[in-house]
C-alpha positions in Angstrom: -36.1 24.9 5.9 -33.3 27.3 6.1 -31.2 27.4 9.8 -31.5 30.7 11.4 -28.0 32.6 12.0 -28.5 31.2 15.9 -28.7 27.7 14.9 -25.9 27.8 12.4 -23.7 29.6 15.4 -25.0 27.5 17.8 -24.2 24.5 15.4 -20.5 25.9 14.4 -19.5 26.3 18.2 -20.7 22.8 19.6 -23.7 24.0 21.5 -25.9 21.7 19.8 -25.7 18.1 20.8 -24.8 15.6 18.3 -28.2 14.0 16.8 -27.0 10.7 17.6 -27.4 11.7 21.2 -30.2 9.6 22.1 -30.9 11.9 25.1 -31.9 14.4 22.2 -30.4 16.9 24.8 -28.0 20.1 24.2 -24.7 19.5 26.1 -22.6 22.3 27.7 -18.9 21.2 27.6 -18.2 20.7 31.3 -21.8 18.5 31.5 -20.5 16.1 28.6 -17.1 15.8 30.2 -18.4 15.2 33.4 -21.0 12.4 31.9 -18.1 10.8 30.0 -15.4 10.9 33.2 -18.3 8.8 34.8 -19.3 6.8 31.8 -15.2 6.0 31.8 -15.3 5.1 35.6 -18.1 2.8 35.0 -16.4 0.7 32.0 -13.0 0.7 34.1 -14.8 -0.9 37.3 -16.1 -3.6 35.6 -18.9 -5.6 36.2 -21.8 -4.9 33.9 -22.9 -6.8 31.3 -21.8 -7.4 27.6 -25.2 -5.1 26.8 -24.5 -2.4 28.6 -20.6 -2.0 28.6 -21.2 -1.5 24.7 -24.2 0.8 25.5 -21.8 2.8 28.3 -19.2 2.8 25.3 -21.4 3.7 22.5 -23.0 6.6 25.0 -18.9 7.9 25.3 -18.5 8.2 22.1 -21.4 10.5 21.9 -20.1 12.6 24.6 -16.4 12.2 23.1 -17.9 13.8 19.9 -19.9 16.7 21.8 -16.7 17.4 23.6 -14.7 17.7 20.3 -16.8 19.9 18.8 -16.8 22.7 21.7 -12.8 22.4 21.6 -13.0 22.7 18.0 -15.2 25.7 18.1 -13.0 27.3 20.7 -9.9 26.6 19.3 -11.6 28.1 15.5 -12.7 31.4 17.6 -9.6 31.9 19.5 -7.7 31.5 16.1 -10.4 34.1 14.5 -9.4 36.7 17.9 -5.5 36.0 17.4 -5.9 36.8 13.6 -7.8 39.9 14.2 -5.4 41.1 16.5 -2.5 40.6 13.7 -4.4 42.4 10.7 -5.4 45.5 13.4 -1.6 45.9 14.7 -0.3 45.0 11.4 -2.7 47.8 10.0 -1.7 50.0 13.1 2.1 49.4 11.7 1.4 50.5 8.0 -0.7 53.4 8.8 0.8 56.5 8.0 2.3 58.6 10.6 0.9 62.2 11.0 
C-alpha cells in the first residue's frame, strides 16, 4: 500500500513517532523533549530497579530518536528556504536589466 503525500511529509519532518515507540503515539517535539528531560531526571535520582532503569533508558532512546528526526527535518527545511533564497537573488542578479 502506497503512503499518501501526507504520510510521506509527515514521515520526512518527524511528525510520525518512531514505530518502536511502544506508546504507538505521534510525538510533537517539545512533548518528547519534555518526556525525555523527565525520563533523564528519573535515571539521575536513582532508586528504581535494574527493570525499570533499563526500561526508563530504552523509553529515552525512543524519545532521543523522535527528537532527532524533528531537528533533522527542520534543519533539511531551513536548508531547502536558505537555498531558495540563493537561486531567487542569484537569478534576480543575472536577469537582465531593462
Amino acid at each position: 500500500m502506497a503512503k499518501t503525500d501526507e504520510q510521506a511529509e509527515r514521515t520526512e519532518w518527524g511528525e510520525q513517532a518512531d514505530p518502536g515507540d511502544r506508546a504507538g503515539t505521534t510525538l510533537g517535539y517539545e512533548q518528547a523533549r519534555d518526556e525525555l528531560v523527565e525520563v533523564v531526571r528519573r535515571l539521575e535520582a536513582g532508586g528504581t530497579s535494574l527493570e525499570e532503569s533499563l526500561a526508563l533508558w530504552e523509553r529515552g532512546e525512543e524519545l532521543a530518536k523522535v527528537c532527532r528526526r524533528w531537528l533533522e527535518g527542520a534543519r533539511a527545511r531551513l536548508d531547502a528556504a536558505l537555498a531558495e533564497e540563493a537561486d531567487a537573488e542569484e537569478g534576480a542578479e543575472s536577469a537582465p536589466e531593462s
